[in-house]
C-alpha positions as semicolon CSV with decimal commas, in nm:
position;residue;x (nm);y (nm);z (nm)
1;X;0,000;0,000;0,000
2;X;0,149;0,349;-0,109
3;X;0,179;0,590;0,172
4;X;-0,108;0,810;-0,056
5;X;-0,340;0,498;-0,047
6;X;-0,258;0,455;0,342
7;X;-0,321;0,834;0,452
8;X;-0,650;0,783;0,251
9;X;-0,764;0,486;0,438
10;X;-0,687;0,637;0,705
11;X;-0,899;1,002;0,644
12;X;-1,200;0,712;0,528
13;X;-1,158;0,569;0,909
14;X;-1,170;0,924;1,056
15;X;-1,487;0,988;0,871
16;X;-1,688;0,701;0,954
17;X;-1,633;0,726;1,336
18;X;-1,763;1,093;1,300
19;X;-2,041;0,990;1,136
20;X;-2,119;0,722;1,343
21;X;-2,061;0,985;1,652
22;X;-2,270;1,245;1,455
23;X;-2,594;0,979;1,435
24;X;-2,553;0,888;1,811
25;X;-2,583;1,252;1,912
26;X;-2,917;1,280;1,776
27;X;-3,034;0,896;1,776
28;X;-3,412;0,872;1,905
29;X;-3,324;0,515;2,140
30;X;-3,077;0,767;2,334
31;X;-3,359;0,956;2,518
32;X;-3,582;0,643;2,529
33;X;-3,367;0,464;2,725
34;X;-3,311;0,738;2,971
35;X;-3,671;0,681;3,073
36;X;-3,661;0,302;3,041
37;X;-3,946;0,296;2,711
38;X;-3,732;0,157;2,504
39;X;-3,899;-0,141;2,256
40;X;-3,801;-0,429;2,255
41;X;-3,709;-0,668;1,927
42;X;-3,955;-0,989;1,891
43;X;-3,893;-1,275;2,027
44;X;-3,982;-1,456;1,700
45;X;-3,769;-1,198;1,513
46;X;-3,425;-1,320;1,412
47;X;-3,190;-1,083;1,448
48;X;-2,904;-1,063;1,163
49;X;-2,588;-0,915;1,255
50;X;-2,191;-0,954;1,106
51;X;-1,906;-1,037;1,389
52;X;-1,603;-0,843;1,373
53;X;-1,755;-0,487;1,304
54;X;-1,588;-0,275;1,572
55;X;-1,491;0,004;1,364
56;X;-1,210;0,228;1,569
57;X;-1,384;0,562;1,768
58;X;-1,579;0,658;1,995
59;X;-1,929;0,786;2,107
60;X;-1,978;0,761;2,514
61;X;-2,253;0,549;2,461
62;X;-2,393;0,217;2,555
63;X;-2,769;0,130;2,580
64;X;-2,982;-0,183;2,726
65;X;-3,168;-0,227;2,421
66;X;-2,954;-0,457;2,297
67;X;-3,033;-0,810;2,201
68;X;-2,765;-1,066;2,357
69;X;-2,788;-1,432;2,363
70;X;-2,574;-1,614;2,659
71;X;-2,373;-1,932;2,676
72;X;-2,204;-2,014;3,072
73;X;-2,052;-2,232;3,225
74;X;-2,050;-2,253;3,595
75;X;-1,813;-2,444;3,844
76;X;-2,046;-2,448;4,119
77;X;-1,904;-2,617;4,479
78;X;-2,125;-2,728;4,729
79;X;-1,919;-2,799;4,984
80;X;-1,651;-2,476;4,995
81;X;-1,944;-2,248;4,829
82;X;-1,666;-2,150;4,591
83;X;-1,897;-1,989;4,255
84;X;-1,678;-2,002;3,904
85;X;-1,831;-1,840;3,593
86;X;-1,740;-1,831;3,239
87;X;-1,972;-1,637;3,054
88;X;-1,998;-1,557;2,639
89;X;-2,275;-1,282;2,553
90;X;-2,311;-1,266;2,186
91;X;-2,459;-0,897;2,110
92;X;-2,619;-0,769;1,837
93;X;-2,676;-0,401;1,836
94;X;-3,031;-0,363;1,788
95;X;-3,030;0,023;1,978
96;X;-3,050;0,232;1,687
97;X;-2,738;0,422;1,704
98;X;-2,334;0,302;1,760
99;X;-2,194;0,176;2,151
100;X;-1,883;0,148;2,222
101;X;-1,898;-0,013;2,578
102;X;-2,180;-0,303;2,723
103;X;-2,247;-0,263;3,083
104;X;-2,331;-0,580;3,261
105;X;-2,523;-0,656;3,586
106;X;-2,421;-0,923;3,824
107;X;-2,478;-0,874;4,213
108;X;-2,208;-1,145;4,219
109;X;-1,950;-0,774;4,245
110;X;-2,120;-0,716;4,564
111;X;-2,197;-0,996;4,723
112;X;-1,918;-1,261;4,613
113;X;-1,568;-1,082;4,646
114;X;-1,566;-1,088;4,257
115;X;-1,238;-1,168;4,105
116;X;-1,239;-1,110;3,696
117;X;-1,036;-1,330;3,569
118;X;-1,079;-1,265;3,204
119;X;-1,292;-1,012;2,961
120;X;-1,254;-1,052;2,574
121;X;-1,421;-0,895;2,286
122;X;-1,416;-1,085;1,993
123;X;-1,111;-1,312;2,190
124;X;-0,907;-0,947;2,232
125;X;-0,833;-0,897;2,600
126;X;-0,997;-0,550;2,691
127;X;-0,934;-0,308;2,974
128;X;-1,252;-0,328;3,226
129;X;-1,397;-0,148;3,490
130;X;-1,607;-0,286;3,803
131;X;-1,868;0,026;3,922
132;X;-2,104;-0,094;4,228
133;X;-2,330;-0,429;4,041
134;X;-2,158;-0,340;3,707
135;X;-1,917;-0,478;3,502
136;X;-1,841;-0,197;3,225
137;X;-1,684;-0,325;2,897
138;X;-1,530;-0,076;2,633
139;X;-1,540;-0,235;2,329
140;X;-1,226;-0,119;2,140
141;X;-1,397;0,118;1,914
142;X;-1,801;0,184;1,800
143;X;-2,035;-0,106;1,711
144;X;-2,298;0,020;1,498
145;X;-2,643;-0,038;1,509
146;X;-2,716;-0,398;1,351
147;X;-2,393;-0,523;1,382
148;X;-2,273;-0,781;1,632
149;X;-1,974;-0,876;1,880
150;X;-1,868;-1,157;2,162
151;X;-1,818;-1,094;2,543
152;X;-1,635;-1,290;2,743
153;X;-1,680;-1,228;3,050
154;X;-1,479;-1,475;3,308
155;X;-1,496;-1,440;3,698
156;X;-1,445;-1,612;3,995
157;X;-1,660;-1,548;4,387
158;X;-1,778;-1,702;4,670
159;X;-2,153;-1,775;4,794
160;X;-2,232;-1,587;5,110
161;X;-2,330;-1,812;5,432
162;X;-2,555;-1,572;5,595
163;X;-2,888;-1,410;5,511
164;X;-2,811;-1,118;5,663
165;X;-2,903;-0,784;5,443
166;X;-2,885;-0,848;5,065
167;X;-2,648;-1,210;5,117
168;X;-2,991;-1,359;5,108
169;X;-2,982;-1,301;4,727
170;X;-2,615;-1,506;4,674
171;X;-2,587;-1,739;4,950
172;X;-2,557;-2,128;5,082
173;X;-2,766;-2,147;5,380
174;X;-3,057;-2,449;5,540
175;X;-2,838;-2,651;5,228
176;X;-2,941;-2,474;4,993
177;X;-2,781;-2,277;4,725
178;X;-2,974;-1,940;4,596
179;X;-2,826;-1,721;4,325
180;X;-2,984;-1,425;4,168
181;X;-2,872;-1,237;3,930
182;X;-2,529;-1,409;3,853
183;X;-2,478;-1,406;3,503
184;X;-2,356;-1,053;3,385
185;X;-2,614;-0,951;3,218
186;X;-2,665;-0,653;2,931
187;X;-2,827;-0,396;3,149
188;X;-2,701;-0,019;3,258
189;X;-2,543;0,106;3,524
190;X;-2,775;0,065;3,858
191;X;-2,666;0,143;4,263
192;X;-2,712;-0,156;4,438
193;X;-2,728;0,037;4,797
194;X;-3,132;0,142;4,823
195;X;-3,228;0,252;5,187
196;X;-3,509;-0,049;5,134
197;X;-3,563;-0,416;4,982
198;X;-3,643;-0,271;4,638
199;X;-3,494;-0,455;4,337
200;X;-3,181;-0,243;4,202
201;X;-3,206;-0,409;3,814
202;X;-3,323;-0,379;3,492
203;X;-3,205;-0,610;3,197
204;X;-3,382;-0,674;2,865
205;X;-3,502;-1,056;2,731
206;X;-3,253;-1,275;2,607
207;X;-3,373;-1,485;2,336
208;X;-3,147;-1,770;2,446
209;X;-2,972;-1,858;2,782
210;X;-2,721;-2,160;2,759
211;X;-2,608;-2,339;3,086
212;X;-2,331;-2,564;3,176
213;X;-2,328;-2,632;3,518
214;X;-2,042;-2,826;3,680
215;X;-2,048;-2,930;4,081
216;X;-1,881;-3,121;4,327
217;X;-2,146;-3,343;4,403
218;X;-2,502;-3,469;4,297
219;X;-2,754;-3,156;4,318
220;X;-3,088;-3,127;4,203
221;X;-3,111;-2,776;4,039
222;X;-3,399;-2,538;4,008
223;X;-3,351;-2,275;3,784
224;X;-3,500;-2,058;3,527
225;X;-3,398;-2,203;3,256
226;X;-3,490;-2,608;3,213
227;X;-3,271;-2,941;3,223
228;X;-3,194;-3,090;2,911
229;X;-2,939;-3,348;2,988
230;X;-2,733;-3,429;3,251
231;X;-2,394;-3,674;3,247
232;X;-2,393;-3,996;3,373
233;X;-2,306;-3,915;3,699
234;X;-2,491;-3,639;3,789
235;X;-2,175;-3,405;3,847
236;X;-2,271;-3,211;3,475
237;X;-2,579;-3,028;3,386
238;X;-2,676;-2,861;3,143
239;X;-2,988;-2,611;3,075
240;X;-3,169;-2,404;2,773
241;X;-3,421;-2,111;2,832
242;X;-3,536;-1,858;2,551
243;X;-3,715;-1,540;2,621
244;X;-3,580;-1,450;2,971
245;X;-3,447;-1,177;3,160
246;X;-3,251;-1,299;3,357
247;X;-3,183;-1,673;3,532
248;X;-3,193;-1,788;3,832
249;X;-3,041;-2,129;4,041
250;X;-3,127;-2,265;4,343
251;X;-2,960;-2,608;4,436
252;X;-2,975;-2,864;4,707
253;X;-2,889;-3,220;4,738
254;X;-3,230;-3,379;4,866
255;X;-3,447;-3,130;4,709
256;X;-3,829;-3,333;4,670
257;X;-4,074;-3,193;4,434
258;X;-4,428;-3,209;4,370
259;X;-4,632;-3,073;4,082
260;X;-4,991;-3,046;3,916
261;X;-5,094;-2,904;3,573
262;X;-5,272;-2,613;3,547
263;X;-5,399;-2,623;3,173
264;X;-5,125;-2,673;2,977
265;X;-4,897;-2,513;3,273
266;X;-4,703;-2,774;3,483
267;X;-4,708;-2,541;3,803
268;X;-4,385;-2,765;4,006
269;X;-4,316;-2,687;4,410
270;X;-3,919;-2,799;4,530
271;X;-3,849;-2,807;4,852
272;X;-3,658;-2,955;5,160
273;X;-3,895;-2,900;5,436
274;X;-4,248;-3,054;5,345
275;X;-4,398;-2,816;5,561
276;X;-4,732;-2,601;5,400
277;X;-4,595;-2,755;5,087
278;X;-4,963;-2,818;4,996
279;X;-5,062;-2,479;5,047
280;X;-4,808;-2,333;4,843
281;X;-4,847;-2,551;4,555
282;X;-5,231;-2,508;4,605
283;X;-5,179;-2,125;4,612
284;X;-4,941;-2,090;4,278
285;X;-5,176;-2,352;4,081
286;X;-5,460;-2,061;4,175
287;X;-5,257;-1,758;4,126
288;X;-5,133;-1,910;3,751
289;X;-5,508;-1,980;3,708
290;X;-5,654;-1,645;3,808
291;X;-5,356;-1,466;3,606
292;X;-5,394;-1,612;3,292
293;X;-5,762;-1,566;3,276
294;X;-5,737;-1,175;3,372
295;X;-5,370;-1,080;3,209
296;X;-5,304;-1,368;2,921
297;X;-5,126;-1,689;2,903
298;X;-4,825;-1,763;3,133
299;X;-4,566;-1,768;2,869
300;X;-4,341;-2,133;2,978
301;X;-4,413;-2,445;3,009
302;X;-4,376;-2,496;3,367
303;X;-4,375;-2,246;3,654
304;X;-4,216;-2,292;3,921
305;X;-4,182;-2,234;4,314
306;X;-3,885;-2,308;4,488
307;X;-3,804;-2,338;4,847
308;X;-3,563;-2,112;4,920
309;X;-3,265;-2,100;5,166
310;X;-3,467;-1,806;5,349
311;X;-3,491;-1,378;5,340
312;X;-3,768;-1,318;5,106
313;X;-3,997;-1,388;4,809
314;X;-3,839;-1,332;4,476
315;X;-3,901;-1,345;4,120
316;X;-3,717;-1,499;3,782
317;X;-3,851;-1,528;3,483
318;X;-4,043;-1,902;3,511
319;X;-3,952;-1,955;3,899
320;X;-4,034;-1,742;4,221
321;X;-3,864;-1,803;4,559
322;X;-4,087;-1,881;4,862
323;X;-3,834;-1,889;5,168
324;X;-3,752;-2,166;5,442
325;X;-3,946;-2,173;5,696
326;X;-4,215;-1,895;5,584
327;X;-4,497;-1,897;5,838
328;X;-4,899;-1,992;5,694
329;X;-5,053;-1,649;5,772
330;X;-4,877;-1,457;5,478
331;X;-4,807;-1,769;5,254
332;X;-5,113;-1,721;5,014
333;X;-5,069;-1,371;4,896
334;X;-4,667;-1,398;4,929
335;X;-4,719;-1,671;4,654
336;X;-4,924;-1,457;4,461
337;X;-4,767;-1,139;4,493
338;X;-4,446;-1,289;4,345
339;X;-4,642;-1,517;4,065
340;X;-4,802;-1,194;3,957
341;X;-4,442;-1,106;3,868
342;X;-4,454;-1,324;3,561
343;X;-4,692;-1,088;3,410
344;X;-4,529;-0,729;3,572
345;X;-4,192;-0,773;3,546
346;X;-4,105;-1,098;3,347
347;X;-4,336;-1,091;3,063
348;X;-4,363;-0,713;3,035
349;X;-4,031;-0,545;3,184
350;X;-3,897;-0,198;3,355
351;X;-3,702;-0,055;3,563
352;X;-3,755;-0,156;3,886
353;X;-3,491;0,018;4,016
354;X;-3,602;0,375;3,897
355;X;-3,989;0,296;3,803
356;X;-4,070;0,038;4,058
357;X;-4,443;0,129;4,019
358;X;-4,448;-0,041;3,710
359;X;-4,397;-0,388;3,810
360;X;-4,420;-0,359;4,225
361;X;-4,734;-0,138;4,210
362;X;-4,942;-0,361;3,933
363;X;-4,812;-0,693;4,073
364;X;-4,962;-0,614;4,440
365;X;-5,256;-0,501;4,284
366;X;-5,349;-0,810;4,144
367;X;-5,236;-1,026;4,428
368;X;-5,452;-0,848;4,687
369;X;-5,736;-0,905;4,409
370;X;-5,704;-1,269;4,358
371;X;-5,681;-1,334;4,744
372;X;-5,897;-1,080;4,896
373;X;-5,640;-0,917;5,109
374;X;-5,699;-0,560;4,985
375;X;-5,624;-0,287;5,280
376;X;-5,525;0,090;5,354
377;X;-5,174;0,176;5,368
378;X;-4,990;0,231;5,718
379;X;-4,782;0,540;5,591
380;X;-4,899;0,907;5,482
381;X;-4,966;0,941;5,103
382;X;-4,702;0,988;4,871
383;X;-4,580;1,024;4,522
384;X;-4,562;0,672;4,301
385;X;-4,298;0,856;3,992
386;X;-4,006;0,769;4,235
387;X;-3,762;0,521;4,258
388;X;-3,645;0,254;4,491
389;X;-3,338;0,509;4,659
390;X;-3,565;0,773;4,754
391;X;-3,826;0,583;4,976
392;X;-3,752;0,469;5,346
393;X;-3,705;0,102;5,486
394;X;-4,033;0,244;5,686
395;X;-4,264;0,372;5,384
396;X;-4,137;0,217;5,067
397;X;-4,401;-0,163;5,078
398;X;-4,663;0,112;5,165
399;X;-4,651;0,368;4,948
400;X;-4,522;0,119;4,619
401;X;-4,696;-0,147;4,678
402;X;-5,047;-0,077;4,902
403;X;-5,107;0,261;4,774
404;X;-4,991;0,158;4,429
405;X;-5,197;-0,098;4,432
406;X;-5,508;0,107;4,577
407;X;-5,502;0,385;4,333
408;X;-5,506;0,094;4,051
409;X;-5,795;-0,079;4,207
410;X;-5,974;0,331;4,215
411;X;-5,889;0,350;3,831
412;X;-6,070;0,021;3,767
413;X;-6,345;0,169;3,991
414;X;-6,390;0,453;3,775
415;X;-6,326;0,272;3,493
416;X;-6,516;-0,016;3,520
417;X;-6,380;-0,348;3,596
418;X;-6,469;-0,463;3,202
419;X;-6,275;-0,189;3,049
420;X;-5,986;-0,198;3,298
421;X;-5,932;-0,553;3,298
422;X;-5,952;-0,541;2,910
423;X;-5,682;-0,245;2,898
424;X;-5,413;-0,422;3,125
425;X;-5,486;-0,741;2,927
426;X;-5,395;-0,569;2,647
427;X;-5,100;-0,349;2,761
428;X;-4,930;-0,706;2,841
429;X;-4,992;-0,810;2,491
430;X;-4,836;-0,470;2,351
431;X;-4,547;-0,473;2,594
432;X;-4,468;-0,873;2,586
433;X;-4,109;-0,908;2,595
434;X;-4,042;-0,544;2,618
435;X;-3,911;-0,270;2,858
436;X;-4,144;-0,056;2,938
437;X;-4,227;0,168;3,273
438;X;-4,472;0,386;3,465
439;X;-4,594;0,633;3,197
440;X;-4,677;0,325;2,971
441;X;-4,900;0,151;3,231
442;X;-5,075;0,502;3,315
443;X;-5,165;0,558;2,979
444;X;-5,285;0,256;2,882
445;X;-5,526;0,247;3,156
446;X;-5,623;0,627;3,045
447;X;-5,680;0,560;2,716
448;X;-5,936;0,213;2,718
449;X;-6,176;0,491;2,901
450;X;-6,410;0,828;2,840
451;X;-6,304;0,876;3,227
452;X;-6,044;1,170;3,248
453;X;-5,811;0,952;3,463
454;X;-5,497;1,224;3,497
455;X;-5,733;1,399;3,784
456;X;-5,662;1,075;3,930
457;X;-5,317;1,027;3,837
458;X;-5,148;1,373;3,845
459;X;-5,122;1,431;4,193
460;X;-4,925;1,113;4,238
461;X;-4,729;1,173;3,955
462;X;-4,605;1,486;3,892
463;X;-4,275;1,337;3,662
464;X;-4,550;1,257;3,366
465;X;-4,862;1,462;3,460
């Protein structure tokens, strides 16, 4: 190449990364994301994109509407609770404007002593950065929109052996292994620290999740995703889900189960401790049933409930935690507060960290219908457009969740349980798969009606009123 032909090449580089800055500065998926209404790609849709496009530049941007699909393996050991991952996102960039850096969640940087031991793109080792719950990957230059790249993303922890504060979310405790939100994950960059239990995430659907998992001894594993082999002596398994956002395990040697089919729904219960295990299968085969007539079909094959090693009730796409030792008095709307979050949440996603009305508000609301456990909140009123860091420990269940949930039930008062029922049906449908938030939900509601619904709406939501 002649030194003309070479400074020519290189003016043509120098152009394109302007460009490509240029289009990010005024891309429209820039601003949606900042409010967490970003659209999400079809399941069904396949997504083509060409490897090895990382052009060289810049653009300070990154966005969650991407669409990755993951393949892990994990060296899991029971006995020293030591936690190994090897993770490989491959990401197309379906944003609508360049990125040149994927954040990635996993609470495993705050609650397992995280130790990276290796991040690639496209097998080049890249420099890294670990922010709070985020793992923040430059990618070596801009990847347009459409085009696609591999993350390797390699680390090493430990499980936590108390249930003390958050631990309860990575920890080995009553023998049994619970980890949430372990595989780094496309998402953005969230503060884990809240002054309350609220759920610091958001991450958009995967349309495939590919497991490996490796342990020390025999386990029976409940996760998100489903078995679809094992070796020979139980020591490898391995696990396929499609259409999640995000995937849970929970593992313990003598896990029993129990299960009945709800329609075409197997609705499974795993547990150590047999005790109320009736009830709790009884109360997720209702919930399932009750959901799917109201909100549309549960979207797996099986659901299910897992005994947990203790804290609280959690949700994962396709599997909610019910923990140890959780007393009879609570256990029927527990059950179906966190089964509602296969609709609110799973199904149709947001930002729970910074719209936890959205998922928290709407889920509660149709728990406390389905059981009958509807009552007035024990804190002053308050606004419902904030997020999870600006409530107390005191206030935030009973502002988010029972006034939340109260001020829905007074729309479909006003509206008429017909129309409302109808409208959130639908805004599932519209929403499946997708990230949506507050404003979305609102709206919907608003618009199935002739009832001016923003008298009843503004004052508790000043941020969209």
């Amino acid at each position: 190449m002649t030194p003309r032909h070479r400074l020519l090449r290189h003016l043509l580089l120098i152009l394109a990364a302007t460009l490509l800055a240029g289009l990010a500065a005024v891309a429209p998926a820039t601003a949606r994301d900042a409010h967490a209404g970003i659209p999400a790609a079809s399941p069904a849709t396949t997504v083509v994109g060409t490897t090895g496009t990382i052009v060289p530049g810049s653009v300070n941007r990154t966005s969650v509407n991407l669409t990755a699909s993951y393949s892990v393996v994990l060296a899991l050991r029971y006995g020293s609770r030591a936690f190994s991952v090897n993770s490989t996102a491959t990401i197309t960039n379906t944003s609508g404007g360049p990125i040149d850096r994927v954040e990635f969640n996993t609470i495993a940087a705050r609650l397992g002593g995280m130790e990276l031991r290796a991040v690639e793109v496209d097998g080049n080792p890249v420099a890294r950065k670990v922010h709070d719950q985020t793992v923040i990957v430059p990618l070596g230059g801009i990847l347009p929109a459409g085009a696609t790249a591999k993350v390797r993303v390699q680390y090493r922890s430990t499980l936590r052996s108390s249930l003390t504060g958050s631990n309860w979310l990575f920890t080995k405790v009553n023998g049994i292994v619970d980890a949430y939100r372990w595989i780094p994950w496309v998402s953005r960059d969230t503060p884990f620290n809240r002054p309350n239990h609220g759920d610091p995430f958001v991450t958009p659907v995967s349309p495939s999740v590919k497991l490996r998992i490796e342990t020390d001894r025999k386990l029976v594993i409940a996760s998100t995703a489903d078995r679809v082999k094992a070796s020979s002596n139980g020591l490898i398994q391995w696990f396929e889900a499609k259409n999640v956002r995000d995937v849970t395990i929970t593992a313990a040697p003598d896990y029993r189960s129990r299960s009945i089919l709800v329609g075409s729904v197997r609705v499974r219960y795993y547990y150590r401790s047999s005790a109320n295990a009736a009830a709790i299968l009884d109360a997720a085969a209702d919930a399932v049933r009750a959901y799917q007539s109201r909100l549309g079909p549960y979207p797996y094959a099986i659901f299910k409930v897992v005994q947990s090693s203790g804290g609280y009730g959690m949700e994962s796409p396709g599997l909610i935690w019910i923990p140890y030792g959780v007393g009879s008095a609570n256990l029927r709307y527990l059950v179906s507060h966190e089964t509602a979050h296969q609709w609110f949440y799973g199904l149709v996603g947001n930002d729970q960290a910074r719209q936890p009305f959205a998922d928290e508000a709407a889920a509660d609301f149709v728990a406390r219908e389905i059981t009958g456990t509807r009552r007035s909140s024990r804190c002053s009123t308050g606004l419902l457009d904030r997020t999870i860091y600006s409530y107390s420990s005191t206030c935030y269940y009973e502002i988010v969740y029972i006034q939340g949930g109260n001020l829905l039930n007074e729309a479909r008062k006003r509206m008429g349980s017909t129309a409302f029922w109808g409208a959130l049906r639908k805004y599932v449908a519209d929403h499946r798969y997708g990230l949506t938030g507050t404003s979305a939900l609102l709206h919907a509601l608003d618009d199935a009606t002739p009832v001016d619904l923003s008298k009843l709406f503004a004052p508790r939501f000043p941020k969209y009123y």
